[in-house]
C-alpha positions as CSV (number, residue, x, y, z in Angstrom):
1,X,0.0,0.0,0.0
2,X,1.2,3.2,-0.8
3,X,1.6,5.7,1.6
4,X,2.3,8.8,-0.6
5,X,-1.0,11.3,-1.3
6,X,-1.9,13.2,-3.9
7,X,-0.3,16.6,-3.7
8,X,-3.3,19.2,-2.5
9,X,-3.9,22.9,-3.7
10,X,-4.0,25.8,-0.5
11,X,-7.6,25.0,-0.9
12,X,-7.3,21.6,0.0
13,X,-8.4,20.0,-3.0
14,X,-6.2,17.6,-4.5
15,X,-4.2,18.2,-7.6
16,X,-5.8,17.8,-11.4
17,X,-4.6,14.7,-13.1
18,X,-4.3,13.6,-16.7
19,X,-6.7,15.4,-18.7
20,X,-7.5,18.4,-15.9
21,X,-4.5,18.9,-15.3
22,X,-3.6,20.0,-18.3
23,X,-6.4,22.0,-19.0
24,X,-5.1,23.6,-16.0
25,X,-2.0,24.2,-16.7
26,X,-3.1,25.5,-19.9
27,X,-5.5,28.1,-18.3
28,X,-2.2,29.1,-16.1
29,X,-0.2,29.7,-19.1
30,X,-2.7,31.6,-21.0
31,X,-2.7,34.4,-18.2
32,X,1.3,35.1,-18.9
33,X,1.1,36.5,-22.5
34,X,-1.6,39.1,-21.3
35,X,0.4,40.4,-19.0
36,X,3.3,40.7,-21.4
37,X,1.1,42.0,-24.0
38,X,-0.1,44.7,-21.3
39,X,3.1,45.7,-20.5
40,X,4.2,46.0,-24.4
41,X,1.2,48.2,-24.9
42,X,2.3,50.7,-21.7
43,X,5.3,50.7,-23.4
44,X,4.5,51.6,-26.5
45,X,2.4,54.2,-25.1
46,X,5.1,56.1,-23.4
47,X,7.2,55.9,-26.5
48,X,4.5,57.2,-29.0
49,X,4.0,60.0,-26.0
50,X,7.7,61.1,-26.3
51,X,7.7,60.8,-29.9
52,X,4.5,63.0,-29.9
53,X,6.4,65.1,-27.4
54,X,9.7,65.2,-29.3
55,X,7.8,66.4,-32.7
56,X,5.8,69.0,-30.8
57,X,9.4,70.6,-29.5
58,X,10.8,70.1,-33.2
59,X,7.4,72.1,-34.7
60,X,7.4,74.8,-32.1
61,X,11.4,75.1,-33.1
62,X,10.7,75.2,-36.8
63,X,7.5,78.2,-36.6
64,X,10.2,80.3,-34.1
65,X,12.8,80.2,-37.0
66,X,9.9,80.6,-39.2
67,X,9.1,83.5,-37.5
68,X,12.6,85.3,-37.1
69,X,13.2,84.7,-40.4
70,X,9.8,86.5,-41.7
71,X,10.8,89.3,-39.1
72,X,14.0,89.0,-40.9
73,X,13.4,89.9,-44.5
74,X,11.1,92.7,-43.4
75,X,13.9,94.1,-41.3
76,X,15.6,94.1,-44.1
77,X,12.9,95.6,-46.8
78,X,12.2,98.0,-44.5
79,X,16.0,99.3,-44.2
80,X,16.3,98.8,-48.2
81,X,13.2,101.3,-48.5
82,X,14.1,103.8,-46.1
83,X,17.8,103.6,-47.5
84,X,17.3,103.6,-51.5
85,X,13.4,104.2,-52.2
86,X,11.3,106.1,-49.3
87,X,12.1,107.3,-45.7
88,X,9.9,109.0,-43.6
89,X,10.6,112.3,-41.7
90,X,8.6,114.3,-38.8
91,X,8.7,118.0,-38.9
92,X,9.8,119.6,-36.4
93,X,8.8,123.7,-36.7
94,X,6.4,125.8,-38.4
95,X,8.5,127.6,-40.9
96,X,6.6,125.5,-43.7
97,X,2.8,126.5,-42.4
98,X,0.2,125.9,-44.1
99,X,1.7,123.2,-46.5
100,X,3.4,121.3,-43.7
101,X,2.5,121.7,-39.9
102,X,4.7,120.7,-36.7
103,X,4.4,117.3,-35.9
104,X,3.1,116.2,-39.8
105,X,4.9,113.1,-41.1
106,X,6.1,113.0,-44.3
107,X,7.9,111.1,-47.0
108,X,10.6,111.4,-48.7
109,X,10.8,110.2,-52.5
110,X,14.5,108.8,-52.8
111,X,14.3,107.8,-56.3
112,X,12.4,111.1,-57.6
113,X,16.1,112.5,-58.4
114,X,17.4,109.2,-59.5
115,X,18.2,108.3,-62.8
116,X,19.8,112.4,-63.4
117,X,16.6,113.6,-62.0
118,X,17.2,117.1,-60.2
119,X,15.4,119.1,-57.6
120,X,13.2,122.0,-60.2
121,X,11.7,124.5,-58.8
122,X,8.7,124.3,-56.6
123,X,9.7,121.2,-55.3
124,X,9.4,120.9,-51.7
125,X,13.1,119.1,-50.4
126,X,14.5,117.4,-47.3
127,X,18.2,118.0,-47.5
128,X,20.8,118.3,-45.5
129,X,22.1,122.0,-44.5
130,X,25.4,121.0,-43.4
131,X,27.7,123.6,-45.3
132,X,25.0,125.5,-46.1
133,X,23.2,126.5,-43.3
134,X,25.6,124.8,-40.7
135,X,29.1,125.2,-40.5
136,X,30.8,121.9,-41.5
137,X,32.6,120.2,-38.6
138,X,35.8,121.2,-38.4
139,X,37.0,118.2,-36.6
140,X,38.0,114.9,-38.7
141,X,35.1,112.1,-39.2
142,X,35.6,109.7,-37.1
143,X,34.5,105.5,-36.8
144,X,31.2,106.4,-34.7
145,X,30.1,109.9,-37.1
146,X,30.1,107.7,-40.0
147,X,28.3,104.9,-38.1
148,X,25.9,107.4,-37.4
149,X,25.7,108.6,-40.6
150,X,24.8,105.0,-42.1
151,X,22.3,104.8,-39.6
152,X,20.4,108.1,-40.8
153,X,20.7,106.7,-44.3
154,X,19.1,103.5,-43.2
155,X,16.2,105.3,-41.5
156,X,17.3,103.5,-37.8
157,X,18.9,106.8,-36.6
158,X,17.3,110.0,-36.3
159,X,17.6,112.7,-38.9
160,X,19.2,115.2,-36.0
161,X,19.3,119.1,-36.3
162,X,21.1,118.9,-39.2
163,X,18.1,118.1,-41.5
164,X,15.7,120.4,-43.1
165,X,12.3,120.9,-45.2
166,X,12.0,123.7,-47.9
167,X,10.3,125.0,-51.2
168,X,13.0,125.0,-54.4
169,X,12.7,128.5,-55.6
170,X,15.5,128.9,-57.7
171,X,18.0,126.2,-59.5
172,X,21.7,126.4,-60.9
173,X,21.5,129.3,-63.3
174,X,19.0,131.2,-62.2
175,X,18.8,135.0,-61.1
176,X,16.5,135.3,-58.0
177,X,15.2,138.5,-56.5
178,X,13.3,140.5,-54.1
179,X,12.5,143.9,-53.5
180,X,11.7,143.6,-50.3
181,X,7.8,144.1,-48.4
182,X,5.1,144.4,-51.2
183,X,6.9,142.7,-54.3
184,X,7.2,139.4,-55.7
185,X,9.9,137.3,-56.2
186,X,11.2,137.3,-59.5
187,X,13.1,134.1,-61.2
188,X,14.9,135.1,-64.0
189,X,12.9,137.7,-64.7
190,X,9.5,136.6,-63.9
191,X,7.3,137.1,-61.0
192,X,6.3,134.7,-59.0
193,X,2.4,134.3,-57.7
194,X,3.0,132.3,-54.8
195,X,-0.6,133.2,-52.8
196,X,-1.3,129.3,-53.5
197,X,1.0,128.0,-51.0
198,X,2.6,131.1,-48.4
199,X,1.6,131.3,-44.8
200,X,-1.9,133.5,-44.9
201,X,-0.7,137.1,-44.1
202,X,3.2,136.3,-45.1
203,X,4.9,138.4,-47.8
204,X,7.0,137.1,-49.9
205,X,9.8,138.4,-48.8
206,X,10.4,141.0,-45.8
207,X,14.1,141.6,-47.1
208,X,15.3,142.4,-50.4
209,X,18.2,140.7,-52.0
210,X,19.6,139.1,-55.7
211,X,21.6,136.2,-56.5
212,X,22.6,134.3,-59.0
213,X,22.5,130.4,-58.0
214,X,25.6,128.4,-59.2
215,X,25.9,125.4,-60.7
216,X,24.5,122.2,-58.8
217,X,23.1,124.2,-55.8
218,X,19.7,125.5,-54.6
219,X,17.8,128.6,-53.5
220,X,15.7,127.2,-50.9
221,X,12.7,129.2,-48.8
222,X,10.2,128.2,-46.1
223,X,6.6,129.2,-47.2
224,X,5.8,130.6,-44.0
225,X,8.4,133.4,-44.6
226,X,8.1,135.4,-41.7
227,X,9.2,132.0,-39.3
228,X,11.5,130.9,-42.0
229,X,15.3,130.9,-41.4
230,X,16.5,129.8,-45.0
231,X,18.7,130.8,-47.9
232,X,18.3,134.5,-47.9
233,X,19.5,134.2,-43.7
234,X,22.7,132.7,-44.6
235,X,23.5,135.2,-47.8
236,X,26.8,136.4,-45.9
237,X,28.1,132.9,-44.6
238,X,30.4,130.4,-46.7
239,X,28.1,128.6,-49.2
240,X,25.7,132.1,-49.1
241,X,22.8,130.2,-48.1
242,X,22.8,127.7,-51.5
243,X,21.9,124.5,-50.7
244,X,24.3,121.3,-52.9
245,X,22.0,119.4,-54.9
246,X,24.1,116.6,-53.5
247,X,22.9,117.2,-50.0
248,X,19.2,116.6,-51.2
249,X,17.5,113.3,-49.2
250,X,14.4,113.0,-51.0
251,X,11.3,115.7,-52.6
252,X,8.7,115.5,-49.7
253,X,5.9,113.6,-52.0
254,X,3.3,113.0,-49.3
255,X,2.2,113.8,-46.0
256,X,0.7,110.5,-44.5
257,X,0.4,111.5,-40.7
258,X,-2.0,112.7,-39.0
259,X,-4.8,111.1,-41.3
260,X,-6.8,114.4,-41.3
261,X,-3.8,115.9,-43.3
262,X,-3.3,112.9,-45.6
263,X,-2.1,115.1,-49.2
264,X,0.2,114.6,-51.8
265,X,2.4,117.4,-52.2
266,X,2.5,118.4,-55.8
267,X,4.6,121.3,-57.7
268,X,2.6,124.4,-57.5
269,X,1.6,125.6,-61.2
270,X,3.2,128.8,-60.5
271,X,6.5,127.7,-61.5
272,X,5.1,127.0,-65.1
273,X,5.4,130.6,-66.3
274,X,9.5,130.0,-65.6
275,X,10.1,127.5,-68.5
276,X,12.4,128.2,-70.9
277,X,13.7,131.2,-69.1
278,X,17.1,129.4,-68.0
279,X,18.4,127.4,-65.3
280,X,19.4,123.5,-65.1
281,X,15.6,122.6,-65.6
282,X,16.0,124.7,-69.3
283,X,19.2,122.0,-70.1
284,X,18.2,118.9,-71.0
């Protein structure tokens, strides 16, 4: 007689034979690839969450250098424009009232002299008045003034107190007068009817005077004469006032600020009656 038993489970049954037991075993082994499965599929989840993740980071990346680069290029149109087509300038007094108040912004035209154009008379101009009604610096340019310079070219400096608005009233070649209170101004004989654009009240001149402009330089006046420090203020000082063509920024084209004042600033038809009476305009 044997006196082994049967193996029993913690329940106290007795272990499957034959047959059951291996349907049991084979419900036991079943369980195990579940599990694994389970645990593939919680990793697969946390990789497709960091690859999710990692393409997120790379697609924010991608629209920031999208975005500097867009900022980029119109950086740069904007310092092409200012430098070679348009820039834009406030003004700064009232010696141009009514055609230009203080704190109107205007632009430049860049390219309306381009290509042998030249400033003609009427023409309202933003030029430069060093040597002509400032005293050139007599100290030597250095690193930082030219850096400066560049920078007022390019728009991303301020003009400075060097920079000035004005009507063209006379060009290389021609004779400009005055009498004085009560006349006209003459160009090259002719008078002038200027009532279209001077200050109301303003005469055309309060002093009298009569020059002859030289080659490539400008007689330049504000329309409100009576606040107008401009060529006829500097007839005693090196240069006598004239203003180098080369010194010209841009012809003031439009006023675009404040919206009330929106205009285009055309060439009074005043000037017509001067044709063919001499000057650079009379050359080509």
């Amino acid at each position: 007689m044997s006196t082994h038993e049967p193996p029993a489970d913690r329940d106290s049954s007795p272990a499957p034979t034959g047959a059951d037991s291996l349907s049991r075993s084979a419900v036991v082994s079943g369980a195990a690839p579940d599990a694994a499965a389970e645990g593939a599929a919680v990793v697969r989840t946390a990789a497709a969450e960091d690859a999710a993740a990692a393409e997120g980071e790379a697609a924010g990346r991608s629209r920031s250098r999208d975005v500097m680069l867009l900022v980029g290029i119109c950086l740069l149109a904007l310092l092409l424009v200012n430098a070679f087509v348009a820039r834009p300038f406030a003004v700064p007094s009232g010696s141009m009232e009514d055609t230009l108040h203080p704190g109107d912004r205007l632009v430049a035209n860049k390219l309306a002299y381009a290509f042998d154009g030249r400033p003609e008379r009427g023409d309202v101009v933003v030029f430069d008045g060093t040597g002509s009604f400032l005293r050139e610096s007599d100290a030597p340019a250095g690193f930082w003034d030219g850096l400066r310079s560049l920078g007022r070219d390019l728009g991303v400096v301020p003009a400075g107190n060097t920079v000035y608005v004005k009507r063209v009233i006379g060009v290389g070649g021609d004779r400009v007068t005055s009498t004085g209170p009560g006349g006209r101004i003459t160009v090259n004989g002719v008078p002038i009817d200027e009532s279209s654009y001077l200050a109301p009240g303003d005469q055309p001149s309060n002093v009298a005077f009569d020059v002859v402009v030289p080659a490539g330089k400008l007689w330049v006046m504000g329309d409100h004469r009576s606040a107008s420090r401009d060529s006829r203020d500097h007839l005693g000082e090196p240069g006598g006032g004239f203003v180098p063509e080369s010194r010209v920024i841009g012809r003031a084209d439009w006023v675009v600020y404040p919206i009330s004042r929106w205009a285009d600033l055309d060439r009074p038809a005043a000037f017509a009656a001067t044709a063919g009476t001499g000057g650079h305009g009379d050359q080509r």
